[in-house]
Steps between C-alpha positions, in 0.01 A plus 500: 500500500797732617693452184195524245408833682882630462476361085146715454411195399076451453412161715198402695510329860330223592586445855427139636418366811733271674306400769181462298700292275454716188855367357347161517199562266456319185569824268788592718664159482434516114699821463803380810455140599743608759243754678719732598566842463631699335376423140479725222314409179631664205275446154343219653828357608547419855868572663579438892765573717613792575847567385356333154231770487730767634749441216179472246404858611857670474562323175153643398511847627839614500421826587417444834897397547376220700802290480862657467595501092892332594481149450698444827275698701184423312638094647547605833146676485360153378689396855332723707158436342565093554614600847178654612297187337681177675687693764259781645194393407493135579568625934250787481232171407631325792419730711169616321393133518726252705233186461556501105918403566478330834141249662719411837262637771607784682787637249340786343728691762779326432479544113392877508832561746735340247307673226600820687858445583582430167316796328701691758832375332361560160351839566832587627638409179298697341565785737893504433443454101269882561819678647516829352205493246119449508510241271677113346621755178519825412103536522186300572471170327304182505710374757452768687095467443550133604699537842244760556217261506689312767581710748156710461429108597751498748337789691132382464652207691683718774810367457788711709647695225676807650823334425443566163480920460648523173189228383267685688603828332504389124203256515203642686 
């Protein structure tokens, strides 16, 4: 959503319903037998996962300078994009829904705390890549947009992150 916004890019939203099991209807599993999000149909055609649709957008709009133009740094964008997906992402679900990666009564605590301690880590990663600028590159791109999405997430989930200023400054 970020990134079509930033391309001026004319899309319609069709949010779904998680817990109402939207993702799991018949015309959703037709389009992403996956069901999950995100999933962008383009002439008909679906495409999932992020970084996929991500690089589909700034390969389509390249006006919107949504990935860096060097192919070394237009690689280590694809990084940080696959970096939100399976290292970000996947820990803000545990802790959004601890039954769906562990059924041993009595862990959700357990998994949300782990969860937690390593988003700490990896927010702090994040925090010491944002030294000196507002942004991953010269100025706001997908990954950007991405990381943004999780740790907006982050914060809906009250994680501890004041030992992250320079994240706090460039991504709220």
């Amino acid at each position: 959503y970020i990134t079509l916004t930033e391309a001026n890019a004319e899309f319609d939203v069709r949010p779904l319903n998680f817990r109402k099991q939207h993702n799991k209807s018949a015309d959703y599993l037709k389009l992403n037998p996956k069901h999950k999000v995100p999933l962008l149909v383009i002439d008909g055609e679906p495409l999932t996962e992020s970084s996929a649709i991500q690089i589909w957008i700034a390969r389509n709009f390249p006006q919107a300078k949504l990935l860096p133009t060097d192919p070394w740094l237009e690689l280590k964008a694809v990084s940080l994009l696959s970096w939100c997906s399976s290292g970000i992402h996947p820990y803000l679900s545990r802790i959004n829904s601890p039954p769906k990666v562990c059924d041993v009564p009595d862990a959700a605590d357990s998994v949300c705390k782990l969860a937690e301690e390593y988003l700490s880590e990896t927010f702090q990663i994040a925090n010491d890549m944002l030294a000196g600028r507002d942004y991953f590159f010269d100025h706001f791109t997908a990954p950007d947009a991405h990381f943004f999405w999780c740790f907006r997430r982050a914060t809906q989930f009250e994680l501890d992150l004041s030992a992250c200023p320079k994240i706090r400054r460039a991504h709220v």
